[in-house]
PyMOL Python script that loads the backbone (N, CA, C, O; Angstrom):
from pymol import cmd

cmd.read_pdbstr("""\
ATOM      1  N   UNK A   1      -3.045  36.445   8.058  1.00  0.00           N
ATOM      2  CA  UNK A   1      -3.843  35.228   8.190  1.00  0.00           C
ATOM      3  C   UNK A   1      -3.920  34.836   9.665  1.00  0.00           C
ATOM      4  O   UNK A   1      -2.894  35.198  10.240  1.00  0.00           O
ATOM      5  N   UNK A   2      -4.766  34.234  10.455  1.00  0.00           N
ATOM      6  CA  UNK A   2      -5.122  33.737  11.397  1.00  0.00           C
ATOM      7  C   UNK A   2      -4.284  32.919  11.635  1.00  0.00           C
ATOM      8  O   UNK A   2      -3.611  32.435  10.726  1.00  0.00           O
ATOM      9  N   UNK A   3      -4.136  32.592  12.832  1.00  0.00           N
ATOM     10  CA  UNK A   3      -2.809  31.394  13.271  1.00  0.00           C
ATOM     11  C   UNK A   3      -3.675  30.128  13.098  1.00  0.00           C
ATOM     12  O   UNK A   3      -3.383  29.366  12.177  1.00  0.00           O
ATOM     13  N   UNK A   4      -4.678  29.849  13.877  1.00  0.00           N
ATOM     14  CA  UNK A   4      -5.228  28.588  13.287  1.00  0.00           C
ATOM     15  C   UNK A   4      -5.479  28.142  11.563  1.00  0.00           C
ATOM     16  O   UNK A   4      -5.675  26.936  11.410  1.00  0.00           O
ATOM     17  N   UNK A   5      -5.486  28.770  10.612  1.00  0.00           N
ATOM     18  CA  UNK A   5      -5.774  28.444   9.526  1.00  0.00           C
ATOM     19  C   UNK A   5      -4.169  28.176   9.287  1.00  0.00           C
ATOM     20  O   UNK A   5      -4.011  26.970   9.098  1.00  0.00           O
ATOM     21  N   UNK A   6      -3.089  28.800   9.240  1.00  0.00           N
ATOM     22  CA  UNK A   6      -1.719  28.600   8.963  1.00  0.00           C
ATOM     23  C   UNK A   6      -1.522  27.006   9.544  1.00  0.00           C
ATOM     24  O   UNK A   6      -1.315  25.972   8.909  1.00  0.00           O
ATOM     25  N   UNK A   7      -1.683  27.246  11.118  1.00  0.00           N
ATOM     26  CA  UNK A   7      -1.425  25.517  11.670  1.00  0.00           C
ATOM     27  C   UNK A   7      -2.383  24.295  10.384  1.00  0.00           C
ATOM     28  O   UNK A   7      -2.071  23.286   9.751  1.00  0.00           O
ATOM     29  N   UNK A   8      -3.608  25.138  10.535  1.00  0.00           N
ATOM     30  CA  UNK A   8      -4.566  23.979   9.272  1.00  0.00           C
ATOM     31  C   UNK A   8      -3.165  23.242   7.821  1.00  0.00           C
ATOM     32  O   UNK A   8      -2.760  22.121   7.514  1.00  0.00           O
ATOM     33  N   UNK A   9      -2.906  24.597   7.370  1.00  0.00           N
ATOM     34  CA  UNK A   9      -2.473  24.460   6.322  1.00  0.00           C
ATOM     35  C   UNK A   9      -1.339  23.634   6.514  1.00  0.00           C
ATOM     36  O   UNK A   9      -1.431  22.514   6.013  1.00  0.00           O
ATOM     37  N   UNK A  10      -0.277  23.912   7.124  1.00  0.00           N
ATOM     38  CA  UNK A  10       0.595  23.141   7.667  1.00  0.00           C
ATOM     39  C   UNK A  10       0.193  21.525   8.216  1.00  0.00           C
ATOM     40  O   UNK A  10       1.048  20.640   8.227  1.00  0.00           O
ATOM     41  N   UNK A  11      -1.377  21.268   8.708  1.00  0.00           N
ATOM     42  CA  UNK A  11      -0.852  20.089   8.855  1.00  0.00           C
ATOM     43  C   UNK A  11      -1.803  19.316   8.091  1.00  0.00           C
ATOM     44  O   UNK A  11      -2.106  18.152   8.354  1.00  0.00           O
ATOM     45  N   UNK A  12      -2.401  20.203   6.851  1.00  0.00           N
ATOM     46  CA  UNK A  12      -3.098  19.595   5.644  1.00  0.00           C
ATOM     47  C   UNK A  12      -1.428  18.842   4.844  1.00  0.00           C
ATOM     48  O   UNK A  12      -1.488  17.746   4.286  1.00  0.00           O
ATOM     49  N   UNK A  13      -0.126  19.603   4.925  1.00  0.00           N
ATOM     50  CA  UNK A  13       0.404  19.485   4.097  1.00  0.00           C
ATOM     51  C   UNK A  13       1.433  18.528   4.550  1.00  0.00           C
ATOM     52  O   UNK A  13       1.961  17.961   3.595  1.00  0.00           O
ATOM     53  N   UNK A  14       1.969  18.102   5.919  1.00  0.00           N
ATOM     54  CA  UNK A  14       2.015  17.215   6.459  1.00  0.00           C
ATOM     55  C   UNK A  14       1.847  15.817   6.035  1.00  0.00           C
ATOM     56  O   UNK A  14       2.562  14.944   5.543  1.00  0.00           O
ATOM     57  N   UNK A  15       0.048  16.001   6.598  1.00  0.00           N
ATOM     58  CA  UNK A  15      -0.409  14.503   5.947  1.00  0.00           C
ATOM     59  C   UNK A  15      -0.133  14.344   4.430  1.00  0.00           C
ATOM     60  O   UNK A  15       0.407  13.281   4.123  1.00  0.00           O
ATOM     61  N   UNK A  16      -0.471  15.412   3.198  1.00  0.00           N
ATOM     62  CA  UNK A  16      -0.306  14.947   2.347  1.00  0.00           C
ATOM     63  C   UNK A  16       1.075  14.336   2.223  1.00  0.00           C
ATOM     64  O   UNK A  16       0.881  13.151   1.949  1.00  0.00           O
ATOM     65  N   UNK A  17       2.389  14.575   2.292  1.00  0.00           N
ATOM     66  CA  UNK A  17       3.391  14.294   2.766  1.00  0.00           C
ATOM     67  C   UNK A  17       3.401  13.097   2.787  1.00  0.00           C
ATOM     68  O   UNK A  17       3.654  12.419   1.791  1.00  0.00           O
ATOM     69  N   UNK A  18       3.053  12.503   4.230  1.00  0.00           N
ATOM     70  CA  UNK A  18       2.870  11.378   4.676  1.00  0.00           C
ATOM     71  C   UNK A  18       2.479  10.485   3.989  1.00  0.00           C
ATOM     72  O   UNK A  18       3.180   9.499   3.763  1.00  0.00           O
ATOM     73  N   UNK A  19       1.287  10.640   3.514  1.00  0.00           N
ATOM     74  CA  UNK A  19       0.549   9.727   2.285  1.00  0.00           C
ATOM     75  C   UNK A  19       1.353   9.619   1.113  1.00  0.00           C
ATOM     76  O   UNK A  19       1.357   8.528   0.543  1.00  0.00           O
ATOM     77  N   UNK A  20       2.310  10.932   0.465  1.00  0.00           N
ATOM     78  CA  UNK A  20       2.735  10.440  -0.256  1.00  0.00           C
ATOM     79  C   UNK A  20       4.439   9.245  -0.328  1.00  0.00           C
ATOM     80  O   UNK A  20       5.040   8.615  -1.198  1.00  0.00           O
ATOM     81  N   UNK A  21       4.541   9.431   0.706  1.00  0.00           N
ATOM     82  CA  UNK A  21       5.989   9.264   1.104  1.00  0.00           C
ATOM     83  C   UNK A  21       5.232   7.448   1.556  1.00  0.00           C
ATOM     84  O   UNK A  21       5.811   6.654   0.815  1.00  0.00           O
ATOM     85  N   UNK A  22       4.418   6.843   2.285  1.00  0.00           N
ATOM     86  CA  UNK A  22       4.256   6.052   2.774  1.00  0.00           C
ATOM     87  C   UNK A  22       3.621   5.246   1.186  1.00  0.00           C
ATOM     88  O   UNK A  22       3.928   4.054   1.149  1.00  0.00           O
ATOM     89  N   UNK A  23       2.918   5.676   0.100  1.00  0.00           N
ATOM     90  CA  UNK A  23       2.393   5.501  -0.888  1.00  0.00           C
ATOM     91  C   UNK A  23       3.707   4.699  -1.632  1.00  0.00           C
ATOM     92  O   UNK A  23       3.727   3.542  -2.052  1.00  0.00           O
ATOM     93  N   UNK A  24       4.669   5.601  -1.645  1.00  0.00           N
ATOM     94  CA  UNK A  24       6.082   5.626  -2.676  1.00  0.00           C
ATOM     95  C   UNK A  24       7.024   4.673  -1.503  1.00  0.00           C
ATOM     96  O   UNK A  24       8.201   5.022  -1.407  1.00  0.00           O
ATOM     97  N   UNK A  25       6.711   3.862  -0.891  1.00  0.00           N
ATOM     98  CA  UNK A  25       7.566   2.905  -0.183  1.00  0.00           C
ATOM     99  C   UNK A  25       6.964   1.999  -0.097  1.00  0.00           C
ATOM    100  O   UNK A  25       7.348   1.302   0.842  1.00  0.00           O
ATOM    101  N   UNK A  26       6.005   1.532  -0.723  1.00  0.00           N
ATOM    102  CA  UNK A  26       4.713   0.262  -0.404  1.00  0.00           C
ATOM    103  C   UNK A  26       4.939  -0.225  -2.137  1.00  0.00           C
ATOM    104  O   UNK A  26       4.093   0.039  -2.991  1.00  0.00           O
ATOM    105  N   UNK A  27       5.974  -0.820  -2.376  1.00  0.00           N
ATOM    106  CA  UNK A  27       5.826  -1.309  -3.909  1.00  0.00           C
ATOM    107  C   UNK A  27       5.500  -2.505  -3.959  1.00  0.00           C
ATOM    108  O   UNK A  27       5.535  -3.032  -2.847  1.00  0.00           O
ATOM    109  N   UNK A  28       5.196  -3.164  -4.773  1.00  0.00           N
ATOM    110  CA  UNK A  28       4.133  -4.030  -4.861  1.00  0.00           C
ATOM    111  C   UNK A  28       5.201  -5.146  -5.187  1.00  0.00           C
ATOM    112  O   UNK A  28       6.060  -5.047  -6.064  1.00  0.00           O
ATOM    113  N   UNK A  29       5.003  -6.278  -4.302  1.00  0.00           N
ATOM    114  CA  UNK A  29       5.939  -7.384  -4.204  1.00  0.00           C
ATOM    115  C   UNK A  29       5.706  -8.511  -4.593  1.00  0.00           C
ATOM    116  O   UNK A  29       4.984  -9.236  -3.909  1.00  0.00           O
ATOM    117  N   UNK A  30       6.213  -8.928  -5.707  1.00  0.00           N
ATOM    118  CA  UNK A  30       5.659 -10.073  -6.777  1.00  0.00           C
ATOM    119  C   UNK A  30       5.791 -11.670  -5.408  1.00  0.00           C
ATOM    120  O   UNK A  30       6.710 -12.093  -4.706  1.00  0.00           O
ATOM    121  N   UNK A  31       4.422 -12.064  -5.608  1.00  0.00           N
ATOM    122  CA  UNK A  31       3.911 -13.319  -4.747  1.00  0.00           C
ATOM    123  C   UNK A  31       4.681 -14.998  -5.333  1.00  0.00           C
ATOM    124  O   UNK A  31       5.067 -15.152  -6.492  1.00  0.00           O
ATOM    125  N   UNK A  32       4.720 -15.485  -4.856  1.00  0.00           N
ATOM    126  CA  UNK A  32       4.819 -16.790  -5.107  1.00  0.00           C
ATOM    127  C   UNK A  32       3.761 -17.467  -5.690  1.00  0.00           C
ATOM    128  O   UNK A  32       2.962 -17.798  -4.814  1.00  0.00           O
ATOM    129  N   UNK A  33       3.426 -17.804  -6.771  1.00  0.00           N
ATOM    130  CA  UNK A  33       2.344 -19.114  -7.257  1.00  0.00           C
ATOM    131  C   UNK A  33       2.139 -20.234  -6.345  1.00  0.00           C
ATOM    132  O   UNK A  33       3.030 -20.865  -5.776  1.00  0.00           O
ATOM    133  N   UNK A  34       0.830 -20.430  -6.257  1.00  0.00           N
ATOM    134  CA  UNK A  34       0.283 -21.888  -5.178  1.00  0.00           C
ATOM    135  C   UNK A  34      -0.313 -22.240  -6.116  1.00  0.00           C
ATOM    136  O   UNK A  34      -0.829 -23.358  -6.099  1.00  0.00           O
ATOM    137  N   UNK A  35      -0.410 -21.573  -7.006  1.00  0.00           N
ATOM    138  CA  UNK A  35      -0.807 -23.519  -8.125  1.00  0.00           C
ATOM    139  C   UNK A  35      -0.187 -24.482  -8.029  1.00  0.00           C
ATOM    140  O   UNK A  35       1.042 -24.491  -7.953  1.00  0.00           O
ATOM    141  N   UNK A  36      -0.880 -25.435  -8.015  1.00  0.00           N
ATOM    142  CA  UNK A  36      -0.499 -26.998  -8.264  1.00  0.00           C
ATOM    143  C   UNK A  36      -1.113 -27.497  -9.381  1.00  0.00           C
ATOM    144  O   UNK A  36      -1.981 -26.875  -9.994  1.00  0.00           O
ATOM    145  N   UNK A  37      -0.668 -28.703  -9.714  1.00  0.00           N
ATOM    146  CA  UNK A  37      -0.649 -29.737 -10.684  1.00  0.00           C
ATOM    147  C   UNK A  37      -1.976 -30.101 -10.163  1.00  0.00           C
ATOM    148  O   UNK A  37      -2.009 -30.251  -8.941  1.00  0.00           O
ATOM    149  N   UNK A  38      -3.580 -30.358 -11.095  1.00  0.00           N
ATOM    150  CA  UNK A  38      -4.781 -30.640 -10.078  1.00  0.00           C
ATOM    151  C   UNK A  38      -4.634 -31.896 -10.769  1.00  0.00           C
ATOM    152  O   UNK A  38      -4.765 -32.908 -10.080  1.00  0.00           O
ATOM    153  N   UNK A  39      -4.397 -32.023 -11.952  1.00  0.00           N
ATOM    154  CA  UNK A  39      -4.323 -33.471 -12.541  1.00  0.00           C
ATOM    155  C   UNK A  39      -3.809 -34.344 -11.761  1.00  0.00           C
ATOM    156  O   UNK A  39      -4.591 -35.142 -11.245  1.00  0.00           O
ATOM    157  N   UNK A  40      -2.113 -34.468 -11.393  1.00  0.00           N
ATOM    158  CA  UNK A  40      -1.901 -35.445 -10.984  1.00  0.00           C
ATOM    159  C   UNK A  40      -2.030 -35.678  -9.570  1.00  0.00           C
ATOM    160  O   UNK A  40      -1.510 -36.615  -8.965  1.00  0.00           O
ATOM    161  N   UNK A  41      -2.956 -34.517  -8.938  1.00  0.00           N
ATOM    162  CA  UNK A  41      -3.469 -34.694  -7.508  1.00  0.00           C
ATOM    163  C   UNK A  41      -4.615 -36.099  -7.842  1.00  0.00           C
ATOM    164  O   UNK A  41      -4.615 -37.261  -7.433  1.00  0.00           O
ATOM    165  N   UNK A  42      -5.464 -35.394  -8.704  1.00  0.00           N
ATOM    166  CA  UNK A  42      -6.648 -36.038  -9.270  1.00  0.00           C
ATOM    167  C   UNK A  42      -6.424 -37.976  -9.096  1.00  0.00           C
ATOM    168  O   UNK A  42      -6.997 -38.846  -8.441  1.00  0.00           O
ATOM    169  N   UNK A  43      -5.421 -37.953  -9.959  1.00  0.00           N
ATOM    170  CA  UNK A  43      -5.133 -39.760 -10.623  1.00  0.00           C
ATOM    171  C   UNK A  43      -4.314 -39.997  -9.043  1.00  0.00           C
ATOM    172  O   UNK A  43      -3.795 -41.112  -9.106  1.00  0.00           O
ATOM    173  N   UNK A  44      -4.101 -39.535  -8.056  1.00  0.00           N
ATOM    174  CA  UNK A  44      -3.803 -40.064  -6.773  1.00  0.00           C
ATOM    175  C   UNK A  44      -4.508 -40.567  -6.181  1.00  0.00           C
ATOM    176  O   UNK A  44      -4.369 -41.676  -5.665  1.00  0.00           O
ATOM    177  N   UNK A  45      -5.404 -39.872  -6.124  1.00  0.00           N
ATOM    178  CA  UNK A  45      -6.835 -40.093  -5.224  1.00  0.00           C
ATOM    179  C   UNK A  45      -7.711 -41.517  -5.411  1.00  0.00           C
ATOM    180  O   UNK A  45      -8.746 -41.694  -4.769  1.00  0.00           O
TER     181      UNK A  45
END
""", "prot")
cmd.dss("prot")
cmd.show_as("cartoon", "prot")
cmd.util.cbc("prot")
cmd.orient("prot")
């Protein structure tokens, strides 16, 4: 095989790598609620 297609392959497999490794450390981080009460904002006003 050609040396440039080997380097290709190698750094096709790399990135996939990357993507998957950066994918599998990004878990999804439960948010805080900003609801409020609109009612008793409401009868303030």
């Amino acid at each position: 095989m050609p040396r440039g297609l080997i380097f290709l392959v190698i750094l096709i497999l790399i990135l996939i790598g990357g993507i998957f490794l950066l994918s599998k450390s990004a878990d999804e981080v439960p948010v805080k609620s900003i609801e409020t009460d609109v009612s008793s904002n409401a009868a303030a006003n």
